[in-house]
N, C-alpha and C positions, 0 to 999 in steps of 0.2 A: 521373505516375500517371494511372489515367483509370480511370473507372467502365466497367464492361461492358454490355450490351444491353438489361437487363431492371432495371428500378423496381418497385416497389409501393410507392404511396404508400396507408398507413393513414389515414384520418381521422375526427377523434372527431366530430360535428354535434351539436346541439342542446345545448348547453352541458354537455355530460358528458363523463368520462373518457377518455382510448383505451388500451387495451393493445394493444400488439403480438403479430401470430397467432404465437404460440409455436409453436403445433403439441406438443411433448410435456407438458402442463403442464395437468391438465383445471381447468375453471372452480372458481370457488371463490364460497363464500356467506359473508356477513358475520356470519350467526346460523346456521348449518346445523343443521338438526334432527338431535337424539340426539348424536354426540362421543364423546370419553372421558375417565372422568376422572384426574385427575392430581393426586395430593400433594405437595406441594412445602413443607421442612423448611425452617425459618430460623431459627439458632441465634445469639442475641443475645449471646449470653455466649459462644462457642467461640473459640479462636483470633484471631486477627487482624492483618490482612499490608497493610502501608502499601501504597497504588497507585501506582506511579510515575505521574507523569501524560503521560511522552514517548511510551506505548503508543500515543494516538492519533493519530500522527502519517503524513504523506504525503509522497510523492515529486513533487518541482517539477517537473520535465517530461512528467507523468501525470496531474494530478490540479490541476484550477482551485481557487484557493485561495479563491474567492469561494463555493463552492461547498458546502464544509465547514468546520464550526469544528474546528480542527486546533490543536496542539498543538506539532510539530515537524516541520519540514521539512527535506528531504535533497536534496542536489542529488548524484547519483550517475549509473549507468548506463553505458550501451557507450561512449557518445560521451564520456563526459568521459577515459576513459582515452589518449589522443590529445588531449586539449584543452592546447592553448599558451595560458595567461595571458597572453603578452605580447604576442601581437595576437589572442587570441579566435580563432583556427583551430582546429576540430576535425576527427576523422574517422569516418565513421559503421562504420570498416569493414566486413566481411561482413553488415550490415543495408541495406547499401544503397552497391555499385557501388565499396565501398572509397575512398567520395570525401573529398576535403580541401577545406571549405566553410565557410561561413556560418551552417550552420545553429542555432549557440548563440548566433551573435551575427553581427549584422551592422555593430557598431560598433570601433572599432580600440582607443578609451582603453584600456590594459593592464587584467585581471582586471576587466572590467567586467558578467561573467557572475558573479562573486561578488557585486562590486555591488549588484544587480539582486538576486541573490537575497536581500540586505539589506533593498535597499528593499521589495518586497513581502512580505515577513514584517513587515515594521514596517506596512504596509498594514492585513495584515489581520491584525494584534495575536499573532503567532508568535514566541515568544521561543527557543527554541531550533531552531539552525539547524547543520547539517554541510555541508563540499563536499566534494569527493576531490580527491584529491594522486593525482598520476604519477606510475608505478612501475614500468613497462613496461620505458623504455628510450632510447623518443622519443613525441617528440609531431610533431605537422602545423606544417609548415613556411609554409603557405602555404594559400589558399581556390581552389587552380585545379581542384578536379574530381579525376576518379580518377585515383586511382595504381595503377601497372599494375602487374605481378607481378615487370618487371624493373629497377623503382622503389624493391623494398623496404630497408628501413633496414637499415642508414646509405645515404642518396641525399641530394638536394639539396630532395624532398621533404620532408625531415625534419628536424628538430632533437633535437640529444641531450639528455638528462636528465640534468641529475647533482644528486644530493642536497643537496652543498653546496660554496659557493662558495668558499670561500677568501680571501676579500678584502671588501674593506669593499662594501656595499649600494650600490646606485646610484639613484638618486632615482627613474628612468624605465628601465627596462629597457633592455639595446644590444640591438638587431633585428637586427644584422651579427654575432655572431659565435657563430651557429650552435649555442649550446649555451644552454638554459632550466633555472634551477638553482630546486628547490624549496624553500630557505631561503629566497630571495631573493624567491621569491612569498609565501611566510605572512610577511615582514617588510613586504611590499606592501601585505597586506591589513589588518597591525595598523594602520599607519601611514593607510589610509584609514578603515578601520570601528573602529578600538581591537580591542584584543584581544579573549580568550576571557570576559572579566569584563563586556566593556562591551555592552550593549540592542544593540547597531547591529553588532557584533562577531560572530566566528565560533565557538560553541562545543563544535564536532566536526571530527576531521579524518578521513577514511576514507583507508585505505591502500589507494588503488589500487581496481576493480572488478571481480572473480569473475576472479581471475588463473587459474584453473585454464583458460579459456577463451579466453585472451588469443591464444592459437595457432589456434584455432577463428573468434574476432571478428576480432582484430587480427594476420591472420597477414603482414600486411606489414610489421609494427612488431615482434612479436613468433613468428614464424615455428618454434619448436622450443616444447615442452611447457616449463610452466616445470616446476621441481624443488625439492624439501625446504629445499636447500641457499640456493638461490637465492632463494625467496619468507621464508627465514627471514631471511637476512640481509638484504633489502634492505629488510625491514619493520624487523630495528631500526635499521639507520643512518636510517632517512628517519622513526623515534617519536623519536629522539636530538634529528635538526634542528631537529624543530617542538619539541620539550621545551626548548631553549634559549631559543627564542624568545617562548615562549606558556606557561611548565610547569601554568599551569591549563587549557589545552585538552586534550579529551577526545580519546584518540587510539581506531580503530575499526580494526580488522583481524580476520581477514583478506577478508572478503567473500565468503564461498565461495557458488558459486551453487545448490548443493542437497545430496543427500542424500552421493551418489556422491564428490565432495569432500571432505564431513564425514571418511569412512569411510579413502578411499584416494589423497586430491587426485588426481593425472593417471595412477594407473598405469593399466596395459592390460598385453594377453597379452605385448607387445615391450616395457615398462616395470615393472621390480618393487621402486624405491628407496623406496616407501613400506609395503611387505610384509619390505625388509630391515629398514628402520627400526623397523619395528613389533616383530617379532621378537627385534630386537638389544636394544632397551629398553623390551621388555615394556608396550608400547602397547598401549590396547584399540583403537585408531583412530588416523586422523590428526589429527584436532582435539586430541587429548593431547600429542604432539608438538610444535604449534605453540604451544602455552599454556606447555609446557615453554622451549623456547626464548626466548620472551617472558620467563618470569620468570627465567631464569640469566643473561638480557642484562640486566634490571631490576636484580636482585643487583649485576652489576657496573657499572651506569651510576651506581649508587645513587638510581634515578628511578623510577618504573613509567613503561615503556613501551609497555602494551599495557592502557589504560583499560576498552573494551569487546571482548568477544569477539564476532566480527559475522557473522553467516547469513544466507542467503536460502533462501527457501522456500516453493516451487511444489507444492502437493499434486499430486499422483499420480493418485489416485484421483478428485481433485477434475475432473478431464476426461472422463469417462466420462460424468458426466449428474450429475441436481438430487437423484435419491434416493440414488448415491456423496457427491455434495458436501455433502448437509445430516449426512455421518456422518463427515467425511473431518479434522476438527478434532480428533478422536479419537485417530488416530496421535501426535498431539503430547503428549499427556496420560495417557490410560487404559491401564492396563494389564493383556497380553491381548487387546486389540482389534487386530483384523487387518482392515484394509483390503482392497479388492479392488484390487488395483495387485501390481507387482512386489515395492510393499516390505512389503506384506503378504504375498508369497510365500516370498520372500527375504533378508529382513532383520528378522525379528522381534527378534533379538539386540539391537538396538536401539530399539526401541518398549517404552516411550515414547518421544518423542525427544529434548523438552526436559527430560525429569528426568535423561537416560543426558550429555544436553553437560552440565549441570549439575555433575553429579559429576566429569566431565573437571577442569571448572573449580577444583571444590574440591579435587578431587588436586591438580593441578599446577599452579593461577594461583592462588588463595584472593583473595576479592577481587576476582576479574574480575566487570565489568556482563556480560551478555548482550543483545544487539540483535536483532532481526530488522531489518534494514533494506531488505528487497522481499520482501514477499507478497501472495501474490492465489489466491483459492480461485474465482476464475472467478464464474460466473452471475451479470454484472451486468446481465441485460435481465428476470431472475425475480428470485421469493425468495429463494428458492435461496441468492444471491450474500449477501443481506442474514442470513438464517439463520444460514451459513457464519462469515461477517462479525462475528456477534454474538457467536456461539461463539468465537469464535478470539480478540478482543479479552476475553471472562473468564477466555479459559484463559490469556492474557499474564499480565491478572493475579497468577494463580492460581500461577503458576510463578514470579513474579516478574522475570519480565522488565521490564529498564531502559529499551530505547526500541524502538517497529516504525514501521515505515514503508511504507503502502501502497506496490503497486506499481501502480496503473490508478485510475483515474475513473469506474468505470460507477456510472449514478446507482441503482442496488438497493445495490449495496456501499459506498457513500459514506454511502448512509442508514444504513447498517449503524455506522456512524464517530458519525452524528449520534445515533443513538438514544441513546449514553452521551454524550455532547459537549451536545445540545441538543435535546434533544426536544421541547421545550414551543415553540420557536424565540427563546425568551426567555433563554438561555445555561443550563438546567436540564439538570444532568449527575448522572452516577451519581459513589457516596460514592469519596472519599479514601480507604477501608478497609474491605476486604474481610471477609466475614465467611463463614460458613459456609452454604451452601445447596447442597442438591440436591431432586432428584428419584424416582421410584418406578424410571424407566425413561428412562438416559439416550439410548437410541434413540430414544424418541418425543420428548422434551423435555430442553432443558440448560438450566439453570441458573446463575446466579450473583447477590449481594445486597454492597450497600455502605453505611455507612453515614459520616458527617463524622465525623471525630475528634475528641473531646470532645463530639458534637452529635448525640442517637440522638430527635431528634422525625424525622425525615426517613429512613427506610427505601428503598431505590432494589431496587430487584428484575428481573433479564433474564430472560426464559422464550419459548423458541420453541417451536414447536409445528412438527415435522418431517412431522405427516402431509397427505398432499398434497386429499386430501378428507373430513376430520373436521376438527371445530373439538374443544378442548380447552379440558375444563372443568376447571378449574385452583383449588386452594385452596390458600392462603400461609398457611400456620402461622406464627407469629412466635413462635417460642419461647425462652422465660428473658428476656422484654423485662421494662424496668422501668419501660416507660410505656404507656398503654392508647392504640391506634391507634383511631381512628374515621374516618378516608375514606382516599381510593386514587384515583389516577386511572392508566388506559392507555392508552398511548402507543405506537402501532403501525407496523408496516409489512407492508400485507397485501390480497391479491388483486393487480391490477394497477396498482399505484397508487408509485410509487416514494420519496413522501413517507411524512413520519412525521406519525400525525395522531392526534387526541386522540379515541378507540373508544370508554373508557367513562367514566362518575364513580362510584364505589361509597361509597353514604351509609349503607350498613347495615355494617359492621365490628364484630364480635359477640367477644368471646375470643380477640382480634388473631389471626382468620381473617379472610384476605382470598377472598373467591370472584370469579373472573374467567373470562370465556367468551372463550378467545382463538381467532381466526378458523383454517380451514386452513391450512396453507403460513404460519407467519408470525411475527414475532419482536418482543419487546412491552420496554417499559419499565415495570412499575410504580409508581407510586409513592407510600407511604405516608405520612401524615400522620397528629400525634396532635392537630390542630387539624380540628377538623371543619368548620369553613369554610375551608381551603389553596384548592378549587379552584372556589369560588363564583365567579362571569363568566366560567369558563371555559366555551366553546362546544364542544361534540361534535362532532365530524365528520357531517354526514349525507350518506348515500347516495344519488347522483342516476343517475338511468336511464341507461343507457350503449347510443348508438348506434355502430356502426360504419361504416366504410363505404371499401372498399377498391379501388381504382383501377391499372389495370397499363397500363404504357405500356412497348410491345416495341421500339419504337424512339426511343429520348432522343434520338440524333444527329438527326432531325427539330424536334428543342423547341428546340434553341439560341438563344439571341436577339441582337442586334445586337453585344452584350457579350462572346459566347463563351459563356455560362453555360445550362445546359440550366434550364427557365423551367416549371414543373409547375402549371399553371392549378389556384385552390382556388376549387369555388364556395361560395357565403354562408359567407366568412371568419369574420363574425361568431359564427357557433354554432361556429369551432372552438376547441376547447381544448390538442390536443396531435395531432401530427404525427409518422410515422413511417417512414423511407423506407428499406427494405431494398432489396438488391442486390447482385449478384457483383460482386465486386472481384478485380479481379485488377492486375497490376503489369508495365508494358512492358519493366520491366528483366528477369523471371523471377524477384525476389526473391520468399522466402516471407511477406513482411508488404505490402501496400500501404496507403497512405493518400489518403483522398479527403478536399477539403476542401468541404464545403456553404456559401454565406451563406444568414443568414436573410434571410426572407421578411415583408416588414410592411403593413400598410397604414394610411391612415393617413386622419387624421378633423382638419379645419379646419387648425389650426395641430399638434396633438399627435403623436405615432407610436404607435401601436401595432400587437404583431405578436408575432414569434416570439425565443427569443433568438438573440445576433450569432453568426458564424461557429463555425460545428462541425466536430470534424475527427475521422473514422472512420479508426482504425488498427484492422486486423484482418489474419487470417490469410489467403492467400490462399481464395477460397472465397466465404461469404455474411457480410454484415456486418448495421449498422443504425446507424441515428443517429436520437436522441428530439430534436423540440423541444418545449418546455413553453411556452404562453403568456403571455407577459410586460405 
């Protein structure tokens, strides 16, 4: 990978902020004069819907775990469908030159990529953890680079898959005889982490990853579309093997990668087995079908094999821009709301979308969890992302969904994770139990309130604010409560600031109205107390003068330094706070994704270091990217 011709390094001076020149995204005020105001209903007594707590959860090869206080972590994606446990070989196919490599691991010990993802969840205090099982057909035989077109499996690149072995376990996997059996790996993993019961253990299994696409990713491994026929049976014999071995691990299928999936898995104009299926037994969709065959295989294993029913999902409309994405959470919820995308054109028949898989559910699996396990509503260099972010983690809620799992690291949408995870930075999260709240106007402001189970001094309240230049004067009713609220504090994410920081303290709480001025563009935590000292030594955030100051260097191949590394002079280090280096990226192979890797940059005072944080690494689309350092 290599960076293209043009830098701009942003930088903050005199110890203030920096935001990066957005360009569509105008300035915002932390007190803007006039706003609008906002009602916002909280019903003490209404309803109320346990939280699952795995909603907050993120993707291990997307998302530093240091980074977010997180919940549950997933180890999924393109590259593990080609991943061989038994020496750590994967393949990145159609992401990148269809090579068989290193890249999950550079060490040989068997499943030492599960490992790993063991030990860093026990790191940073993550107790629920999933990988993916192979389901393809084969995995990577080997780390030597690409495989060519006249390579594809079955070849000598490859190893075949079979679900189960037949014969007793062997302590270390045989490397010689060309075929990687998946019992024999979950009996790997019990045998080193304990099973699905044990802290150190694996407590989800994913069938396989967006198999719809396996023709599209991995068309050397899997080369033809898969089919009804084929993705139904090889999900239950491969829920059967790991149920023997593990029957309390949670089994995850089928990973579909988006809407089109849900709807009709692989058909097209030259494929129609899931428009017969549908018709022949009066399917509203494909997702009905698949839950169906789950539970008739269930019936006759006498097991449930199909624990959670698993999605991903990529809003649509969520690409267009900041004023699509702060609406774009909508389609999954409201009904009647029509997006600006195609499936706002075309697919209403299913919007909402998680109340329509929902009812799939209860027709035909009763009992299935629901997952999201990759989403990303984009806009992680604005609000936008965090908005988005906020919304979409109440509407989990709100639907009851069992576990999501980011699919990206941008730090606006990460904040978005923290506002209910940690907002205070002190492990201060939103309630166990959802309660009833809305709004006047869920275009301008969403909504959502929690409160501990058994425990209502402590009120948690989400409210963004979608307009991009008014602040939003916002009153919290608390009503049918049976304890009288006196303070509040907010907890934000707003202007260019990507942190969640403490905006106000409200000492006046009159008729458990809360009144709050929440900034433009921005997404708040509040949090109510019936102790009116809760938030005494807490310090405000205040507002420091923000200079910028922006730097273009047209020729990087001249900065290089003795190292290889192109060397971007900062002068008076000291007044900087945060660093921004945009740039085209582009990719020597022609793929559509490059990645550039930045180290950071420190300086350093007598014995000590300081500077910026360690290596970054910019995945984007071919096109323009960015990478933030914050200083450390």
């Amino acid at each position: 990978m290599r960076k293209s011709t043009a830098f701009l390094t942003a930088l903050a001076m005199a110890g203030c902020t920096l935001s990066a020149p957005l360009g569509v995204l105008p300035e915002t005020k932390v007190n803007a004069a006039g706003g609008f105001d906002m009602n916002i209903k909280v019903d003490l007594k209404g309803e109320r819907k346990e939280i699952s707590p795995l909603i907050y959860g993120v993707n291990q090869y997307t998302t530093d775990l240091k980074s977010v206080k997180t919940t549950a972590v997933r180890q999924g994606g393109n590259r593990m469908t080609a991943y061989n446990w038994e020496n750590n070989a994967s393949n990145a196919g159609s992401d990148w030159k269809h090579s068989s490599d290193n890249n999950l691991s550079d060490s040989n010990p068997p499943a030492e990529v599960v490992q790993r993802l063991s030990k860093e969840a026990a790191k940073y205090g993550v107790d629920y953890k999933m990988t993916t099982l192979q389901m393809a057909g084969y995995v990577s035989a080997d780390k030597d680079g690409t495989v060519k077109e006249d390579e594809v499996a079955p070849s000598k690149r490859w190893n075949e898959v079979k679900f189960t072995k037949g014969a007793p376990f062997a302590d270390e996997p045989d490397l010689t005889d060309g075929v990687v059996y998946m019992d024999e790996y979950v009996n790997y993993i019990i045998n080193k982490l304990g099973d699905s019961q044990s802290p150190t253990g694996i407590q989800g299994y994913s069938l396989d990853n967006e198999p719809v696409l396996w023709n599209d990713t991995h068309p050397r491994v899997h080369p033809e579309p898969v089919t009804i026929e084929e993705l139904g049976n090889k999900s239950i014999e491969l829920a059967k093997a790991v149920k023997k071995l593990d029957p309390k691990a949670e089994i995850f299928g089928p990973a579909l990668y988006g809407y089109t999936a849900f709807d009709h898995l692989d058909d097209d104009e030259q494929h129609t087995e899931s428009g017969d299926v549908k018709s022949k037994n009066n399917y509203h969709w494909y997702l009905d079908c698949y839950l169906d065959q789950m539970k008739k295989a269930s019936e006759e294993e006498g097991t449930r094999l199909l624990d959670v029913l698993d999605i991903h999902y990529y809003s649509e409309s969520a690409r267009t821009g900041a004023e699509d994405r702060v609406q774009s959470v909508r389609t999954l919820y409201e009904e009647g709301f029509s997006e600006n995308s195609w499936i706002g054109q075309w697919c209403m028949q299913n919007v909402p979308i998680l109340p329509t898989i929902k009812k799939s559910i209860d027709t035909y699996y009763p009992g299935t969890k629901l997952a999201i396990s990759e989403y990303n509503f984009k806009g992680g260099e604005d609000t936008s992302g965090t908005i988005a972010q906020a919304e979409a983690l109440g509407c989990f809620a709100d639907q009851g969904v069992y576990l999501a799992t980011l699919w990206g690291g941008e730090p606006f949408i990460i904040s978005g994770i923290n506002l209910y995870t940690n907002y205070d930075g002190k492990g201060g999260c939103f309630g166990d139990t959802l309660i009833p709240a809305s709004t006047e106007d869920v275009s301008k402001s969403s909504t959502y309130a929690a409160v501990n189970d058994g425990d209502e001094s402590k009120v948690t309240v989400m409210i963004t604010n979608k307009n991009m230049t008014e602040a939003e004067n916002a009153v919290i009713d608390l009503e049918n409560a049976s304890k009288d609220y006196k303070s509040a504090a907010v907890y934000a994410v707003y202007g260019d600031n990507d942190q969640v920081r403490l905006l106000d303290i409200v000492k006046d709480v009159k008729d458990n109205k809360v009144n709050v001025e929440l900034p433009a563009f921005s997404a708040a935590m509040v949090v109510v107390s019936d102790d009116a000292a809760a938030f005494d030594g807490e310090k405000i955030y205040e507002e420091k003068k923000v200079t910028e100051k922006t730097e273009e260097f047209k020729d990087p191949s001249s900065m290089i330094n003795k190292n290889g590394y192109v060397e971007i002079p900062i002068t008076d280090p000291e007044q900087v706070s945060k660093i921004v280096i945009n740039g085209d990226v582009t990719s020597s192979a022609g793929s559509g994704w490059a990645t550039a890797r930045l180290c950071s940059m420190h300086q350093r005072k007598g014995q000590g270091r300081q500077g910026f944080l360690d290596i970054q690494e910019l995945q984007s689309p071919a096109g323009q990217g960015s990478v933030r350092y914050r200083k450390v």
